[in-house]
N, C-alpha and C positions, 0 to 999 in steps of 0.2 A: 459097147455099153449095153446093147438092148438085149446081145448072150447073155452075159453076165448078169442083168435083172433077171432074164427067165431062168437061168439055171438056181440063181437065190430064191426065186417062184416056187420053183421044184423042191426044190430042198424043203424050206420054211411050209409047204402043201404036204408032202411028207409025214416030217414033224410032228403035225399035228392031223397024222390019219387020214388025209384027203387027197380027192383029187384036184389035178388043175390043166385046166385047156386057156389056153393063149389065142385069141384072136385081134389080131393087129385090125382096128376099124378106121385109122387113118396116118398117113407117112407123107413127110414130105423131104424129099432129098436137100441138103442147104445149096444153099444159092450162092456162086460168088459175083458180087457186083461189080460195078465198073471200076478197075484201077485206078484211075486218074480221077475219076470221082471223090475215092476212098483216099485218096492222096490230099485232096483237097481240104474234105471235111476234116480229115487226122490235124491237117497243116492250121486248120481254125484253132482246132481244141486246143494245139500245143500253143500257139498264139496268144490265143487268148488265157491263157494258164490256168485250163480247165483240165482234169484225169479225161484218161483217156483209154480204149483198148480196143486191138479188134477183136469182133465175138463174130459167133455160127450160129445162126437162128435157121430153125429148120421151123418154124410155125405157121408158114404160108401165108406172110401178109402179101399186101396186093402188090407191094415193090417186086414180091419174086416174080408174079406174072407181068406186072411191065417190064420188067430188067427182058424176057425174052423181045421186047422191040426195041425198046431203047435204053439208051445207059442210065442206071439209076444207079443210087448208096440209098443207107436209112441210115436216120440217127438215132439210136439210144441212147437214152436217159433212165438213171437207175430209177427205181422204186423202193419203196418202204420194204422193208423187208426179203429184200429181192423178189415179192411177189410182183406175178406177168399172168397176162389171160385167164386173170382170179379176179372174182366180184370183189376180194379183199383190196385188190392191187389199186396203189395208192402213189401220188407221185409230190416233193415240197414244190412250192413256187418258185424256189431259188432253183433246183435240179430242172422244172422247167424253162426259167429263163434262161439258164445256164443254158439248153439245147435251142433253143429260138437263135438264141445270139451268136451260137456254131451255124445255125441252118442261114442267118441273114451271113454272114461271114463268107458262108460256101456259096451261096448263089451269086455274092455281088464279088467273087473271086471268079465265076464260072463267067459271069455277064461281061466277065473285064474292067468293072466300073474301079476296082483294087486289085493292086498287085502285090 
């Protein structure tokens, strides 16, 4: 994807008579998290017959640097307009409870307190 943007760069810089210089000011490789984590919280959503999907977030929240010690997942919950890490980004009360009540679902499946 990131060719493909720079080369439409180029092109579209072109175009319109200009130059263009690409410098990447920050990268973060996606992270995959603990399987049987991800197993669990998936097993809430469907449960609780909430949508569901897996996604690839490469935006460096702090799960990706704890997943390096220990086993983590995150939970997403969409947002208004699919905005994320925008002053815009907006989340309803229902999409948040909707996630709380996967994340209580997953821990007290993890804790063993339900099977």
């Amino acid at each position: 994807m990131r060719a493909r943007l720079e080369a439409e760069a180029v092109l579209i810089a072109s175009d319109l008579g200009l130059g263009i210089s690409i410098e990447p000011v920050g990268h973060f490789d996606p992270v995959v998290f603990d399987p049987e984590l991800v197993k669990v919280v998936r097993n809430a959503a469907q449960g609780l017959g909430y949508s569901h999907m897996d996604i690839v977030s490469g935006a460096g929240h702090d799960a990706c640097w704890i997943n390096r010690v220990v086993p983590t997942v995150m939970i997403m919950c969409p947002c208004v307009d699919g905005l994320s890490h925008n002053e815009a980004e907006d989340i309803s009360k229902e999409w948040a409870a909707a996630g709380t009540d996967v994340l209580l679902h997953s821990v007290l499946e993890v804790a063993g307190v339900v099977a």
